[in-house]
C-alpha positions as protocol buffer text, in pm:
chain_id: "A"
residue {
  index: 1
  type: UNK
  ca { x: 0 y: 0 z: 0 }
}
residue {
  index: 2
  type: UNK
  ca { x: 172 y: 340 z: -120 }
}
residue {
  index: 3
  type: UNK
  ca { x: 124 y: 663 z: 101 }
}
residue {
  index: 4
  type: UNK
  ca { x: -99 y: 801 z: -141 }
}
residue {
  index: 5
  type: UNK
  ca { x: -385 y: 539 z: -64 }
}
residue {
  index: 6
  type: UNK
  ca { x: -331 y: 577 z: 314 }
}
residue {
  index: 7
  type: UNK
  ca { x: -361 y: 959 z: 308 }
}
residue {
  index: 8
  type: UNK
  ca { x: -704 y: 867 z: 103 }
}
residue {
  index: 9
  type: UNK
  ca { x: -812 y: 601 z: 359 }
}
residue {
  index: 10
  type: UNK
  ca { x: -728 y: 869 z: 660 }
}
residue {
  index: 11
  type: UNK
  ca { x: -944 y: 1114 z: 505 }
}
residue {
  index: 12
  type: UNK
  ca { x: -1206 y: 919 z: 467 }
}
residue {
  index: 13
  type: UNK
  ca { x: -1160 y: 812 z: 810 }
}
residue {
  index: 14
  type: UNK
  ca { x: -1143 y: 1167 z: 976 }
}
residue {
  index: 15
  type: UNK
  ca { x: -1501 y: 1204 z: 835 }
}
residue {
  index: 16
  type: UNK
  ca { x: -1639 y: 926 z: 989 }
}
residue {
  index: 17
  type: UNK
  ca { x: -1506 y: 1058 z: 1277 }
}
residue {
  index: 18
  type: UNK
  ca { x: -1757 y: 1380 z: 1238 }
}
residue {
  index: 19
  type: UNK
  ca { x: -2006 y: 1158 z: 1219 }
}
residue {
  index: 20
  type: UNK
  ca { x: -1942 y: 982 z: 1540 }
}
residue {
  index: 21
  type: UNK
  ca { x: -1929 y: 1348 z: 1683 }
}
residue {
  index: 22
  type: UNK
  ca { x: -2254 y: 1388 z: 1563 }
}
residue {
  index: 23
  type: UNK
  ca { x: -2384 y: 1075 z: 1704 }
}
residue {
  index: 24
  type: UNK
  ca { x: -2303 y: 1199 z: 2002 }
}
residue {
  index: 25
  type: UNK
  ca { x: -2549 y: 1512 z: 2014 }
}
residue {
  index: 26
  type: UNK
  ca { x: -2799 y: 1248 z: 2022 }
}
residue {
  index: 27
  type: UNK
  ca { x: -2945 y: 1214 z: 2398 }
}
residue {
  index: 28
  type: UNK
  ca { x: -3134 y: 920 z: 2299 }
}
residue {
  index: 29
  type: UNK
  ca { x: -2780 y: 732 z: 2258 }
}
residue {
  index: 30
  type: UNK
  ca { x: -2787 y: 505 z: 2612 }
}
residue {
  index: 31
  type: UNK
  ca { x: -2524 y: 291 z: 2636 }
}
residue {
  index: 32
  type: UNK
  ca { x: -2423 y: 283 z: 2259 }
}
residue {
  index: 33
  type: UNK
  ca { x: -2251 y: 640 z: 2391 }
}
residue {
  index: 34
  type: UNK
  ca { x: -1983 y: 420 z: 2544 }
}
residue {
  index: 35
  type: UNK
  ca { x: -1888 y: 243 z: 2192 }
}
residue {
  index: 36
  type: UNK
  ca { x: -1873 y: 603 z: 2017 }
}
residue {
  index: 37
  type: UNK
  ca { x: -1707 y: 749 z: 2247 }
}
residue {
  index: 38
  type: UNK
  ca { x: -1407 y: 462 z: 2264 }
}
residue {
  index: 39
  type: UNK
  ca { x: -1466 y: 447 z: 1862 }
}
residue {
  index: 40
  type: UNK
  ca { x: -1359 y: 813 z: 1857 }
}
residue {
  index: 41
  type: UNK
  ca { x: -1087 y: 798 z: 2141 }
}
residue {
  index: 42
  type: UNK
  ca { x: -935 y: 544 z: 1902 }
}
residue {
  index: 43
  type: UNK
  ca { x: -975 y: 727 z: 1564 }
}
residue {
  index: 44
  type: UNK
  ca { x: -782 y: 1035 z: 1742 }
}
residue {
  index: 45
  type: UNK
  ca { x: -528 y: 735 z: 1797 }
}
residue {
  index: 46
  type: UNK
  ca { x: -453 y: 649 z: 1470 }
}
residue {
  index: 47
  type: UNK
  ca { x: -466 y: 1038 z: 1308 }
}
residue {
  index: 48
  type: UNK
  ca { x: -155 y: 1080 z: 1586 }
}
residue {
  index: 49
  type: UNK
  ca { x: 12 y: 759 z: 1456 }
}
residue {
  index: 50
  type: UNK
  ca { x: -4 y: 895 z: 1114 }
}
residue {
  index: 51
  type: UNK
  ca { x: 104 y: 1228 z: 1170 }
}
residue {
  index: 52
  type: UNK
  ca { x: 377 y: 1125 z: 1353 }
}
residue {
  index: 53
  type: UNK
  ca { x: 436 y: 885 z: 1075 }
}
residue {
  index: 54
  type: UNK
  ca { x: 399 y: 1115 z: 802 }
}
residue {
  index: 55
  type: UNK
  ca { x: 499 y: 1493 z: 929 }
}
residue {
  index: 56
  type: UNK
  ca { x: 399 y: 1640 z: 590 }
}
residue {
  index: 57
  type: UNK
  ca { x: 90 y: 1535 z: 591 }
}
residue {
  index: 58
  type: UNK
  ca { x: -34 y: 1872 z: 643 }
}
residue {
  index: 59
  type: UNK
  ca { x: 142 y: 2041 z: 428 }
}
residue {
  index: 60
  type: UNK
  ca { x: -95 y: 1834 z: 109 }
}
């Protein structure tokens, strides 16, 4: 897999991040809140692996 195609996947990832943030505003979430919230605490996880992997990233 070439960087290009993991700087695709990661976007595509960051947005499905939003919509976990979204998912969130929801009060009528229960105990699925638990599951989005670890989903999210481990998407933040890999964006900081991959910026620390690939420093220019934000420079694209």
């Amino acid at each position: 897999m070439d960087s290009n195609t993991i700087r695709e996947r990661i976007t595509l990832i960051e947005g499905k991040r939003e919509s976990l943030v979204k998912l969130l505003e929801k009060p009528d979430l229960g105990t699925l809140r638990i599951d989005v919230n670890q989903a999210i605490e481990e998407i933040d996880e890999l964006l900081e692996e991959f910026k620390r992997t690939f420093p220019d990233a934000d420079q694209n």
